[in-house]
Backbone bond lengths (Angstrom), bond angles and torsions (degrees), N, CA, C in turn:
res aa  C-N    CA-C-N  psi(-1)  N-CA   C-N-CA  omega(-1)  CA-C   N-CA-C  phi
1 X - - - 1.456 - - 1.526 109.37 -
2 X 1.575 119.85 138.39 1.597 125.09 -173.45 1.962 92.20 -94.00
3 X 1.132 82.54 133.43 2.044 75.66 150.16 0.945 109.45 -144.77
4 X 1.391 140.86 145.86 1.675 166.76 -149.01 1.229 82.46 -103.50
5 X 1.768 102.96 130.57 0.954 114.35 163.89 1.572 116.69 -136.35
6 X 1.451 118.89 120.04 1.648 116.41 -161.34 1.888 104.38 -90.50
7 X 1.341 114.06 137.80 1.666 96.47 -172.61 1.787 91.67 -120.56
8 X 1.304 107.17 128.48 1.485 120.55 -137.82 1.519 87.96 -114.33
9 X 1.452 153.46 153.25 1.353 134.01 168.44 1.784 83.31 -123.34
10 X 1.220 105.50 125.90 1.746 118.54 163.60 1.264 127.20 -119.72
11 X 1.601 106.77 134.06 1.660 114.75 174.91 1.838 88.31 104.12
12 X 1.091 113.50 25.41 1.464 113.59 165.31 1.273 128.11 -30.70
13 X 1.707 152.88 141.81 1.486 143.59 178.40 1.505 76.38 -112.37
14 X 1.491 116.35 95.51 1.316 96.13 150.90 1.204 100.06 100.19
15 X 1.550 122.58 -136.49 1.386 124.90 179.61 1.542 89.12 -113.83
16 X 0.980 128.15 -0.98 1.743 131.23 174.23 1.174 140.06 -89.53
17 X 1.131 143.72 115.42 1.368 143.66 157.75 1.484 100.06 112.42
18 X 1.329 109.24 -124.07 1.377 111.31 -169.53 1.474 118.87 101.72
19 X 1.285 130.85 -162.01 1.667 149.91 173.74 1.471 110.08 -146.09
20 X 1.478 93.16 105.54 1.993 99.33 -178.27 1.988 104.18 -66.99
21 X 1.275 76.72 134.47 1.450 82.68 162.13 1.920 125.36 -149.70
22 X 1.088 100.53 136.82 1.870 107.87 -169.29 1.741 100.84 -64.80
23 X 1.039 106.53 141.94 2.137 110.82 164.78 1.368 87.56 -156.65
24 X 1.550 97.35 141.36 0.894 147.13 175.31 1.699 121.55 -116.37
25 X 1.609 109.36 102.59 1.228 118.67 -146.58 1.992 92.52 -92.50
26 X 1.237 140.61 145.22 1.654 134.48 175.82 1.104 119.06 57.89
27 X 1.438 110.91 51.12 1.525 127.74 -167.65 1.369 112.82 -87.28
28 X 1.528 115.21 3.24 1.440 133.85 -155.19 1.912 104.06 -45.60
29 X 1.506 97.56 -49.66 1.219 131.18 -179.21 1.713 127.77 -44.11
30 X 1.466 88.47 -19.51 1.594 76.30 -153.88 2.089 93.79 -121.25
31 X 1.646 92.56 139.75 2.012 83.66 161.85 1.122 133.19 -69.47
32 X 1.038 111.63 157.81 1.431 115.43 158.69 1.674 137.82 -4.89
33 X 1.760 90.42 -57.54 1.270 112.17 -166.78 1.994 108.07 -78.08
34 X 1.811 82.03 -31.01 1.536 87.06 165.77 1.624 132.75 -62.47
35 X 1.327 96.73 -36.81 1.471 128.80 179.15 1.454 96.34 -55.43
36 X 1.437 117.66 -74.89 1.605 120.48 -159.05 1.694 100.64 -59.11
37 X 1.807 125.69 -41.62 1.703 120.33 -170.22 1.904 83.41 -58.39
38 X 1.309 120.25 -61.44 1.902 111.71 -163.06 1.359 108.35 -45.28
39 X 1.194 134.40 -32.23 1.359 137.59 -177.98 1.334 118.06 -85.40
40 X 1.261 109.62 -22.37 1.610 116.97 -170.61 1.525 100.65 -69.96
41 X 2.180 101.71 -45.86 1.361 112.25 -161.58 1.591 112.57 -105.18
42 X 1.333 105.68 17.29 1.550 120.64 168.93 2.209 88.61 -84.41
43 X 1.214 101.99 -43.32 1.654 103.47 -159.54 1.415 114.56 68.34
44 X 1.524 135.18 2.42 1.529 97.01 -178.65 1.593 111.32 -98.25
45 X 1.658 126.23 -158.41 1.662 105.36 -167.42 1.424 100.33 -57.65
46 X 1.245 117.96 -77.65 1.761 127.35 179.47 1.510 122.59 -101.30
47 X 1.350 103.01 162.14 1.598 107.83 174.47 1.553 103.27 -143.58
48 X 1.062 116.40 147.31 1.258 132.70 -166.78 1.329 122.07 -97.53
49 X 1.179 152.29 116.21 1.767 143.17 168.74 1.368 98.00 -106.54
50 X 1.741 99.87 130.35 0.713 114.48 136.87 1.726 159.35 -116.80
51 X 1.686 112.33 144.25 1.514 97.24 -148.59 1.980 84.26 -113.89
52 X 1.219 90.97 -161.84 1.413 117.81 171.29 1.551 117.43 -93.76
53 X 1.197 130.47 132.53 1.484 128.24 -171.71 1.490 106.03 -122.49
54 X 1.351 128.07 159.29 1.030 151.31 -176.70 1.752 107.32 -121.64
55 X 1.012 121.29 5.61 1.351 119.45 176.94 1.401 101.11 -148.16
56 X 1.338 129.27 10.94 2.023 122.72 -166.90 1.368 71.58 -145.27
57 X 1.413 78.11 -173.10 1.910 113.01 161.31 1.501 106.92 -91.49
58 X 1.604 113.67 -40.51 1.331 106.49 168.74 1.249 108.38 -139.28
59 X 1.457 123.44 -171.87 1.467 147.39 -173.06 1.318 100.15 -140.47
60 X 1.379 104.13 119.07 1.470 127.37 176.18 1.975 113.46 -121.25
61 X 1.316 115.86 108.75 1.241 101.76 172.58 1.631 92.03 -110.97
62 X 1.891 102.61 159.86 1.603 105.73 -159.24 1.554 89.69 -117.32
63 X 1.119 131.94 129.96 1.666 138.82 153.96 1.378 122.20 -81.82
64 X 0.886 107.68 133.72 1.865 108.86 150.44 1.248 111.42 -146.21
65 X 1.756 107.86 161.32 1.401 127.96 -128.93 1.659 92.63 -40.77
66 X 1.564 112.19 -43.58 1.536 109.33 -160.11 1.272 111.36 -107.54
67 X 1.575 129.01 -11.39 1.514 134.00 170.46 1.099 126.03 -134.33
68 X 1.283 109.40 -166.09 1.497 128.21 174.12 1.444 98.17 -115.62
69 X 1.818 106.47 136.06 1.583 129.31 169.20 1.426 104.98 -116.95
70 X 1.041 104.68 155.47 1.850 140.96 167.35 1.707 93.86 -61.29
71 X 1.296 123.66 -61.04 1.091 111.57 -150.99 1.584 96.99 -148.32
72 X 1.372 111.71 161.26 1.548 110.49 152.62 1.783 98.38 -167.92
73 X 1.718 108.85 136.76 1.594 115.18 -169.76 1.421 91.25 -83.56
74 X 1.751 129.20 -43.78 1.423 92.78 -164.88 1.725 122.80 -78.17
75 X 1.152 108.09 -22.01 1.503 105.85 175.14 1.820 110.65 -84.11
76 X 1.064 105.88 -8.17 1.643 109.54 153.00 1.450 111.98 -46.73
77 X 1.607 96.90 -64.37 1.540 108.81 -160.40 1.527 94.15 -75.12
78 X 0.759 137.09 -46.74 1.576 150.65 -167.83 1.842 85.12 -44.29
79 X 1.298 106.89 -92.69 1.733 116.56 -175.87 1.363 112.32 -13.81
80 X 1.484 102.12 -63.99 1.820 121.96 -171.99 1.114 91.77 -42.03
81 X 1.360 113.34 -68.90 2.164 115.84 -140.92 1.513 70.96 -71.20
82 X 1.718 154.50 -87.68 1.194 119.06 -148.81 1.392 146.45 -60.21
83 X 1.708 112.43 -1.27 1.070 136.81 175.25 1.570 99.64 -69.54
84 X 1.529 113.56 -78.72 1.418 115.59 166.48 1.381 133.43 -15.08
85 X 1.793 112.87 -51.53 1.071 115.94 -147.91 1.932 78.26 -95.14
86 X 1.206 151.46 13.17 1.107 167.69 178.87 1.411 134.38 -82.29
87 X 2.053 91.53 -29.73 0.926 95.68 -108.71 1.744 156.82 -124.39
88 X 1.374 87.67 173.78 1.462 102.35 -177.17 1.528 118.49 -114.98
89 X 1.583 105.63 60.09 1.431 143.74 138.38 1.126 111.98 -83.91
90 X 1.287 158.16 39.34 1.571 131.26 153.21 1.777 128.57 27.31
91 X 1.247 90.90 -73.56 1.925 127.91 -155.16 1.159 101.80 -118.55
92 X 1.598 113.06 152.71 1.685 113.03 171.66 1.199 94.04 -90.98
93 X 1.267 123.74 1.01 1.620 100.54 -175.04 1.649 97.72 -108.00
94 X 1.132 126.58 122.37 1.476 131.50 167.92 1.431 134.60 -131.20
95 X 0.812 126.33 173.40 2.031 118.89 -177.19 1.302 109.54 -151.56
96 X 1.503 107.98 150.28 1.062 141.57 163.10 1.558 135.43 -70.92
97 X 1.328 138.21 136.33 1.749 120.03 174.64 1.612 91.33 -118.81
98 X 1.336 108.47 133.67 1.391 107.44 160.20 1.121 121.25 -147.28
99 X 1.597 127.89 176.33 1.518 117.52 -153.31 1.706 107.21 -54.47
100 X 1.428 117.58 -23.21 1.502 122.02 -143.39 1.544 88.46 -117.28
101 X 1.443 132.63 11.45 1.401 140.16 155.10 1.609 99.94 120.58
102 X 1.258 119.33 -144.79 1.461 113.15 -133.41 1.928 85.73 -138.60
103 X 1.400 104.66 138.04 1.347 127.51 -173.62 1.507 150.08 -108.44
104 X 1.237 124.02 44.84 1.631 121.78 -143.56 1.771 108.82 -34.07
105 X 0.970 105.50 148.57 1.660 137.64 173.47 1.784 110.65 -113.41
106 X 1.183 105.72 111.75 1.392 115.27 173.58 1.702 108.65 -105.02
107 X 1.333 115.39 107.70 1.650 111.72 158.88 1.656 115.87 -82.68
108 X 1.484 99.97 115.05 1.400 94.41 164.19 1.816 116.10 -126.44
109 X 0.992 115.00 98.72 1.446 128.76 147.75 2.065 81.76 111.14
110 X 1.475 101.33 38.95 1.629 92.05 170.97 1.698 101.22 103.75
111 X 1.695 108.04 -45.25 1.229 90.25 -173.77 1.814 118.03 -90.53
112 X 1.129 124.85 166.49 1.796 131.46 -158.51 1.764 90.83 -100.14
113 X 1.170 107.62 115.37 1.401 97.57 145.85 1.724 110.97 -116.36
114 X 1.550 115.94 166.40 1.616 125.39 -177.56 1.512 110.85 -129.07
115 X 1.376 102.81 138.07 1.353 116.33 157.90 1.333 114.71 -24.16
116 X 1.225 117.82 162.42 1.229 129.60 161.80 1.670 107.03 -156.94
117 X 1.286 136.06 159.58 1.287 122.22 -169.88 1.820 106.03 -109.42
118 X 1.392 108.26 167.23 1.482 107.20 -176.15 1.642 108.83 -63.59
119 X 1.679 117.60 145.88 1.153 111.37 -154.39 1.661 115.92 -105.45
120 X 1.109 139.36 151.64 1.205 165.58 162.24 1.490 132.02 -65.85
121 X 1.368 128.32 140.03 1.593 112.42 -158.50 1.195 99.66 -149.98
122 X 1.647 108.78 133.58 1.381 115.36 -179.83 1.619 111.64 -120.65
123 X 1.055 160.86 129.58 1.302 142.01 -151.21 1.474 78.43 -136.10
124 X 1.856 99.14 118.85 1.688 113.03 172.66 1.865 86.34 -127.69
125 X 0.910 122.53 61.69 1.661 121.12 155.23 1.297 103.87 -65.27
126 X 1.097 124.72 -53.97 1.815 125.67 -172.88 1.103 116.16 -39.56
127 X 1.858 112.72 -14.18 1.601 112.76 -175.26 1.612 109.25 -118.86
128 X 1.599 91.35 16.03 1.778 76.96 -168.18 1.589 125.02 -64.29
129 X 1.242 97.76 -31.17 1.736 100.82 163.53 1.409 139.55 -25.67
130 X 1.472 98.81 -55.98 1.586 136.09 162.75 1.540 103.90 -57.72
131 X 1.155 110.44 -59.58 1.745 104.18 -176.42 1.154 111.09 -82.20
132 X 1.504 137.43 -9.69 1.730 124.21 153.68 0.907 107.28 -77.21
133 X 1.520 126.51 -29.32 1.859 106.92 168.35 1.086 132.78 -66.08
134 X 1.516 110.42 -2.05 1.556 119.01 -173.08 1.384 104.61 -90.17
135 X 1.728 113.38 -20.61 1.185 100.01 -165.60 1.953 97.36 -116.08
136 X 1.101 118.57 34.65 1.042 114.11 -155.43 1.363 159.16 49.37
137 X 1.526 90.95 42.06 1.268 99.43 -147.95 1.863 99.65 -134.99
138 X 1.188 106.38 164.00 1.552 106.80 178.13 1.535 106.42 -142.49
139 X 2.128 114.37 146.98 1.506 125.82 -134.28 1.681 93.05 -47.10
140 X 1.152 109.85 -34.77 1.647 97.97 -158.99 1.684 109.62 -87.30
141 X 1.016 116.47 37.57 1.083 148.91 133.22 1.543 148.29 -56.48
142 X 1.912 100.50 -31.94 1.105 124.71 -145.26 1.802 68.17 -118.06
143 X 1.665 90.71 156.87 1.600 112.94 166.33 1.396 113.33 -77.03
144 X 1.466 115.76 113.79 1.676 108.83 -158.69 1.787 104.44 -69.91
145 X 1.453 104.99 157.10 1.367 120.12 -168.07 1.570 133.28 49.02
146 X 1.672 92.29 24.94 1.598 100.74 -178.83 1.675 109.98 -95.10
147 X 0.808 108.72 122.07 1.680 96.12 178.96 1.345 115.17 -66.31
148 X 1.503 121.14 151.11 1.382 129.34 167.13 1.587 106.00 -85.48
149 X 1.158 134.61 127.58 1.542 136.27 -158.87 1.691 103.17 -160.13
150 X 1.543 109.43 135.56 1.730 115.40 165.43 1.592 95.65 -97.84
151 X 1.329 106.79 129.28 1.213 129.39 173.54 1.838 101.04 -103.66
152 X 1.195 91.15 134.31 1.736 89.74 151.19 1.860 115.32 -152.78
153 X 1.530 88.25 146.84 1.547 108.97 -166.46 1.911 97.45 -121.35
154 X 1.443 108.34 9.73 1.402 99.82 176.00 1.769 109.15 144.43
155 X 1.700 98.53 -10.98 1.204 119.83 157.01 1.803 124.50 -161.68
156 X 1.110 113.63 142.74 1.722 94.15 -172.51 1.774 117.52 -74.43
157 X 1.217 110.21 159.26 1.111 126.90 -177.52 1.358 118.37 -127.71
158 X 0.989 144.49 131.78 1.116 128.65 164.26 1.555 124.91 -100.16
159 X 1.103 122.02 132.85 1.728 124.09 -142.37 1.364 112.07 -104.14
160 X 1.155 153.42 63.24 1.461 161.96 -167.97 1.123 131.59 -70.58
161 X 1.429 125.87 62.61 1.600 139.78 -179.27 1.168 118.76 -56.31
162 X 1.838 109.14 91.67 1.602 121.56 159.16 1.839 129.43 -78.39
163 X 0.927 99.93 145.57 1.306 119.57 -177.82 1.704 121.11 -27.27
164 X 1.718 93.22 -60.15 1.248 118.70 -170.94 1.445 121.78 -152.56
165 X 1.492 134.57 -168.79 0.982 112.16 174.65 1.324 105.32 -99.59
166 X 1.065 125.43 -29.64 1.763 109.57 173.42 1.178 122.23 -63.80
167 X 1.147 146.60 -25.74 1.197 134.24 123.47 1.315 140.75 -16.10
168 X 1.285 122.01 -39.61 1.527 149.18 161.83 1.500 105.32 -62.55
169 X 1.608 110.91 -47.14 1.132 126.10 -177.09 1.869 114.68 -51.03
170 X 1.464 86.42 -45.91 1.817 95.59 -159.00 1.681 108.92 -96.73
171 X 1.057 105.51 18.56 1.731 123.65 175.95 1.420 91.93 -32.99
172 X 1.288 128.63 167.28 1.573 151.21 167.40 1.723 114.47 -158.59
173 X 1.021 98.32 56.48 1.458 107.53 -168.60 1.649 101.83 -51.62
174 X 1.703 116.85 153.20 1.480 134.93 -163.53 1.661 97.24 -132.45
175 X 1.295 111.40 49.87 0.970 101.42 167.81 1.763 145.10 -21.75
176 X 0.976 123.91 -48.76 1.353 121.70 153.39 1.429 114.22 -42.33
177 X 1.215 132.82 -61.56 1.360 134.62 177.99 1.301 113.90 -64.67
178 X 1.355 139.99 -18.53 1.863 130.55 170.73 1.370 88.47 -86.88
179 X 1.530 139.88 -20.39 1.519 120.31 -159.18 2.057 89.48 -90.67
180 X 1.285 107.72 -29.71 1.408 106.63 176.68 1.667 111.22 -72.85
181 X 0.789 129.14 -33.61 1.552 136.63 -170.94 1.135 94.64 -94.59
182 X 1.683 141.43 -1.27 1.550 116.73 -177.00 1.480 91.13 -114.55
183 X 1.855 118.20 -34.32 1.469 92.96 156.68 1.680 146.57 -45.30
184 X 1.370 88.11 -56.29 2.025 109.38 167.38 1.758 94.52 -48.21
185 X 1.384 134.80 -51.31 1.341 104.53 -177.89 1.881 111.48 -110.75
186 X 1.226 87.98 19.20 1.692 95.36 157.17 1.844 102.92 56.67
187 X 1.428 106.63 38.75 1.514 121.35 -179.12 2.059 111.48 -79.61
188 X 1.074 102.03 146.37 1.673 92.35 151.40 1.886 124.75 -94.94
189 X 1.417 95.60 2.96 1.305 95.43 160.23 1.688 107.43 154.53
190 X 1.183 133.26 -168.43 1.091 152.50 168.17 1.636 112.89 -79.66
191 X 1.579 118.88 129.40 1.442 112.13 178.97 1.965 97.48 -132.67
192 X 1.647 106.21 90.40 1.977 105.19 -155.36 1.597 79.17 -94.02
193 X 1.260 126.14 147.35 1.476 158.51 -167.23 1.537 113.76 -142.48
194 X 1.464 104.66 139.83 1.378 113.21 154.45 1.789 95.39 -146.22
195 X 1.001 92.87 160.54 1.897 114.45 178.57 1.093 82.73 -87.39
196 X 1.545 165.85 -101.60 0.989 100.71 -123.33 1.328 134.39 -114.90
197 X 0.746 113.91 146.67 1.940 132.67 -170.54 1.369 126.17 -51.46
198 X 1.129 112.39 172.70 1.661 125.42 175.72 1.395 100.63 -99.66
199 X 0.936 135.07 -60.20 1.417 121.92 -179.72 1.766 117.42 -103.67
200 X 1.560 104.80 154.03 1.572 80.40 -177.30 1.661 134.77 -102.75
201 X 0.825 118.38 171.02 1.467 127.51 -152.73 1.611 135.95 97.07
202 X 1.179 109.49 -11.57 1.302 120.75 -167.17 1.697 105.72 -109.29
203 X 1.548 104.49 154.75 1.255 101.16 -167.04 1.634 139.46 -81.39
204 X 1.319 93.74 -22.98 1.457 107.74 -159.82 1.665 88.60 -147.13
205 X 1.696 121.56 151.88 1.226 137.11 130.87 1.343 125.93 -122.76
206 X 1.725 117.35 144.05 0.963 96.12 -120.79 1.769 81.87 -141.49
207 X 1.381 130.68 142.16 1.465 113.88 146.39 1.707 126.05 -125.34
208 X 1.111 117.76 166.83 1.912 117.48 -158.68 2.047 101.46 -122.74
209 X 1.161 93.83 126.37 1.671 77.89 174.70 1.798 82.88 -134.09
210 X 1.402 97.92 157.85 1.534 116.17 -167.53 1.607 111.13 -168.50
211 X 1.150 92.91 47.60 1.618 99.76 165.53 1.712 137.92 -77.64
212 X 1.299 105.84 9.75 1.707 129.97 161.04 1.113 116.84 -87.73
213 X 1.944 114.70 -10.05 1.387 131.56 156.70 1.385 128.46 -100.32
214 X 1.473 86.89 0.44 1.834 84.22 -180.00 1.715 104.20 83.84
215 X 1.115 109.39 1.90 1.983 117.65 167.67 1.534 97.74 -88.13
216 X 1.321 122.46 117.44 1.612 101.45 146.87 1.425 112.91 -74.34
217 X 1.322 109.17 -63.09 1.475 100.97 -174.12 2.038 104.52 -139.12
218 X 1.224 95.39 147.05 2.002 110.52 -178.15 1.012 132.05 -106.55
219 X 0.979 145.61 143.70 1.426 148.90 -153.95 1.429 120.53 -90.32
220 X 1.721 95.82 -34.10 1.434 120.59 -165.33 1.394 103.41 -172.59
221 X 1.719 109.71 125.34 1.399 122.39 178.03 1.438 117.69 -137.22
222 X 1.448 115.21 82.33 1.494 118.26 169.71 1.055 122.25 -18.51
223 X 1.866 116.93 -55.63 1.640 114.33 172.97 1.128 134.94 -35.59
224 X 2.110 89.73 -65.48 1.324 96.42 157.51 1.707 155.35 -14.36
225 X 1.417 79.16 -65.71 1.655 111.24 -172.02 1.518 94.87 -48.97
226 X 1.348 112.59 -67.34 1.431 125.03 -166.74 1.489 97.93 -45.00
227 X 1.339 118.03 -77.17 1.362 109.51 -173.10 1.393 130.46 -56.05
228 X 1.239 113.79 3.84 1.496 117.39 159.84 1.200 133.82 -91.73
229 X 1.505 98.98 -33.16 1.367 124.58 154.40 2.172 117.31 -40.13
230 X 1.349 95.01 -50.96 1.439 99.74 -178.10 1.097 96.42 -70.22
231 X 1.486 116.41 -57.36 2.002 106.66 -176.36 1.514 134.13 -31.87
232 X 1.198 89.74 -39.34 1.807 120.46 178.34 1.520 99.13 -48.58
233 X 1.349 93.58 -67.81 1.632 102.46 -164.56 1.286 121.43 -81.34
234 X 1.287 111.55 -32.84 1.677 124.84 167.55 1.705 124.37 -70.16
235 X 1.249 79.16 -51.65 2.038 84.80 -179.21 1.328 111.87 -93.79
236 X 1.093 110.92 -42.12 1.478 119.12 -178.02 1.924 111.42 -71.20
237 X 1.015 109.23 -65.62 1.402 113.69 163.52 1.711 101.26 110.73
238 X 1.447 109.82 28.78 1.288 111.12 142.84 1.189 135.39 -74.06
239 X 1.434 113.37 123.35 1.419 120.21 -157.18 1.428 109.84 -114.73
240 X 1.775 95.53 88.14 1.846 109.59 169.35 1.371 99.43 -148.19
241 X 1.562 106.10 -179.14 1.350 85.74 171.22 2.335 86.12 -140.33
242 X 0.879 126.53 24.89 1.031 140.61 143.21 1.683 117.39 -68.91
243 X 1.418 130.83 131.43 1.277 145.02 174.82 1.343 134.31 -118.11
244 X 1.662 155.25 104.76 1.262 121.35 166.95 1.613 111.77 -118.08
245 X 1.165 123.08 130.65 1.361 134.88 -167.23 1.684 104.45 -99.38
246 X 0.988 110.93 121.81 1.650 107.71 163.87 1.400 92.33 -106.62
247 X 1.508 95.28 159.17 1.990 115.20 171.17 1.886 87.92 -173.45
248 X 1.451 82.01 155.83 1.770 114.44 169.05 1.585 101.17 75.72
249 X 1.496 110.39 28.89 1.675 90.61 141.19 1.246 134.35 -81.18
250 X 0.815 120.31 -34.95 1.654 129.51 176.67 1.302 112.31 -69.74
251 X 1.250 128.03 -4.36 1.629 112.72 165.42 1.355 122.78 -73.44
252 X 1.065 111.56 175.57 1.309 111.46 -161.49 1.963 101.52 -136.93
253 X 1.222 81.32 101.21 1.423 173.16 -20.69 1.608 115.04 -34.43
254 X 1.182 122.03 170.71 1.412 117.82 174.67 1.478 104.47 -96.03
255 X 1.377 100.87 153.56 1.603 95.99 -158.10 2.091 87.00 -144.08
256 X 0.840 123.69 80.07 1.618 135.94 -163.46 1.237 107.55 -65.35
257 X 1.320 128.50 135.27 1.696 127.56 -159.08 1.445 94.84 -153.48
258 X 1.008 127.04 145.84 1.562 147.19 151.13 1.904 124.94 -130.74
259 X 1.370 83.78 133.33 1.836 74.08 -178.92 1.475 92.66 -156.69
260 X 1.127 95.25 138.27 1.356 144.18 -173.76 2.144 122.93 -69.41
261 X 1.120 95.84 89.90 1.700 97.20 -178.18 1.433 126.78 -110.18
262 X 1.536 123.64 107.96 1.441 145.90 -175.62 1.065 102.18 -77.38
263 X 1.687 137.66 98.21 1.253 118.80 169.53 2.060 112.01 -92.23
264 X 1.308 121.80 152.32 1.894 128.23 -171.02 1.680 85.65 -131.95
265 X 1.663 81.20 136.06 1.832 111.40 -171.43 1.717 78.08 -105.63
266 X 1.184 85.60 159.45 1.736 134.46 151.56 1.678 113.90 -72.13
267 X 1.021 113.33 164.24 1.679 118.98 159.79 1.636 117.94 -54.10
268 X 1.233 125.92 -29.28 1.556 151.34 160.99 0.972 143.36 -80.18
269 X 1.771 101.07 6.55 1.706 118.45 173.35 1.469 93.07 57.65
270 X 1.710 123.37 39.98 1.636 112.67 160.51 1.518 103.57 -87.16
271 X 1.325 140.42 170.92 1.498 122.22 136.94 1.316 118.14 -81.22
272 X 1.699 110.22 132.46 1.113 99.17 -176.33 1.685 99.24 -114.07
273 X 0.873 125.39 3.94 1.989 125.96 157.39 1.516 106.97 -165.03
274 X 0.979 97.50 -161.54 1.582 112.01 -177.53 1.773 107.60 179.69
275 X 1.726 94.05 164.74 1.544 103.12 -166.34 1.314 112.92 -118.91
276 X 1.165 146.38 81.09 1.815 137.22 -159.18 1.543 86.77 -94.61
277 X 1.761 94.80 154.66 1.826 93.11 -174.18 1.440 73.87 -160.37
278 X 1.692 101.78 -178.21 1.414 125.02 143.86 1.405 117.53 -173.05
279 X 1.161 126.84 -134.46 1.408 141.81 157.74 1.846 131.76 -96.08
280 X 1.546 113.56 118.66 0.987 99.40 169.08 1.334 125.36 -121.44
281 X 1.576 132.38 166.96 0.790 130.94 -178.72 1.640 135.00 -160.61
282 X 1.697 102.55 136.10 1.520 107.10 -144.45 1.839 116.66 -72.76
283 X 1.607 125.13 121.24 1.766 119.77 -148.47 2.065 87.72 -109.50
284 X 1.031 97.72 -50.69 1.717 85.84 -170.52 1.558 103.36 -160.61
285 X 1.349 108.41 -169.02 1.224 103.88 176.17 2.131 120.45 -143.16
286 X 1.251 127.49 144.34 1.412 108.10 -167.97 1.367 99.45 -126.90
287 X 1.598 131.76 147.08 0.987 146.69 151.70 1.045 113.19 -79.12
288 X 1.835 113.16 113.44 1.865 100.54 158.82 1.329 102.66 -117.74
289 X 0.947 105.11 158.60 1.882 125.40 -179.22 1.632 110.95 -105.38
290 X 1.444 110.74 98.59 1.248 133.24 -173.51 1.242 107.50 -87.93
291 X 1.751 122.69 130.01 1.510 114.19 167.32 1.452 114.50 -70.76
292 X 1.191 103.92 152.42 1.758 142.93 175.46 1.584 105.25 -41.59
């Protein structure tokens, strides 16, 4: 059996960079097991199926190379903008079903932004030692008096406040050791930050390692984003509720990403969700040939 596979780049700067991601459009058809070989042999972080829902507009299950996720923003956004550009968007207002429940999708001006849920806080400072050694790095390194904290907005993150960007720059990630420390805190990966940026105006740059997923390192992470976004405003005590995240300069190649985070209060100035979005855009396409 052939299945079409569209490789989507999301969270674009521009017409540049982004985070490739595989979707798979009438996926109704296929298991699980089918799902995880297309993703394995697509290789990029995630790939997306999409099915038919009985409770959304659609059904999205998310792959990577070696599992199944709850969630993922860039092949979110990835799906949307090709649904749209298709399309078979109707409404700016649209939704998602996924294993971990169901997600609104906002199109605005073409591009998808997604829910994310109000966020959650774990404060692992006690280990930050351990997690600058993972990344090669030592405390004074770290942005002083920032806490090290797993946030989650729908998946955890763990949130890593650097100094600067050269610092950010000179990472030496130990892979074995973030994939051990993201089990022990049961993370989908590392989300290391410094304020300040590559370009200006924007808030944060940012890099993601997720090698307990079979990611070493990402270009662009919707999840992410969000939960940094809350950090900002929650821990940090920046007071907006506008966001812009850069990530994936430092890869190699550099691969330039921006994405976009809406945080929504409560009556109590709590957050009670938020909307991360950006731009996507469609790069090529791969046939894999799945057994029967």
């Amino acid at each position: 059996m052939q299945v079409k596979v569209k490789i989507i780049n999301a969270f674009v700067d521009g017409e540049q960079g982004g985070n490739p991601a595989g979707v798979v459009l009438d996926a109704d058809a296929l298991s699980s097991v089918q799902k995880q070989y297309i993703a394995a042999n697509v290789g990029l972080s995630e790939t997306a199926f999409v099915s038919r829902s009985s409770q959304a507009d659609f059904k999205l299950d998310f792959f990577t190379p070696n599992r199944q996720i709850a969630h993922c923003g860039h092949a979110t956004i990835a799906t949307f903008s090709y649904l749209e550009q298709l399309g078979r968007i109707p409404q700016p207002e649209t939704s998602k079903e996924t294993i971990d429940g169901n997600r609104r999708i906002s199109m605005r001006n073409g591009e998808p932004y997604m829910e994310q849920t109000k966020p959650s806080y774990r404060d692992v400072t006690d280990m930050a030692s351990e997690i600058l050694s993972s990344l090669g790095l030592e405390r004074a390194d770290a942005l002083p008096a920032a806490p090290f904290q797993v946030v989650n907005t729908g998946n955890n993150m763990l949130i890593v406040p650097l100094k600067n960007k050269a610092v950010l720059a000179r990472i030496q990630p130990d892979f074995e050791a973030i994939g051990r420390i993201s089990e022990t805190l049961d993370l989908i990966g590392y989300y290391v930050f410094s304020q300040e940026t590559m370009r200006p105006g924007r808030d944060a740059t940012v890099r993601m390692f997720a090698p307990r997923y079979g990611i070493n390192e990402e270009s662009a992470t919707g999840m992410g984003a969000g939960t940094l976004a809350c950090y900002l405003h929650d821990t940090m005590g920046i007071s907006k509720s506008h966001f812009q995240i850069e990530q994936g300069w430092f890869m190699n190649p550099p691969m330039p990403s921006i994405l976009i985070v809406e945080l929504f209060f409560d009556n109590k100035n709590n957050i009670a969700y938020l909307l991360a979005g950006g731009k996507g855009k469609v790069m090529s396409e791969k046939i894999i040939e799945v057994p029967a």
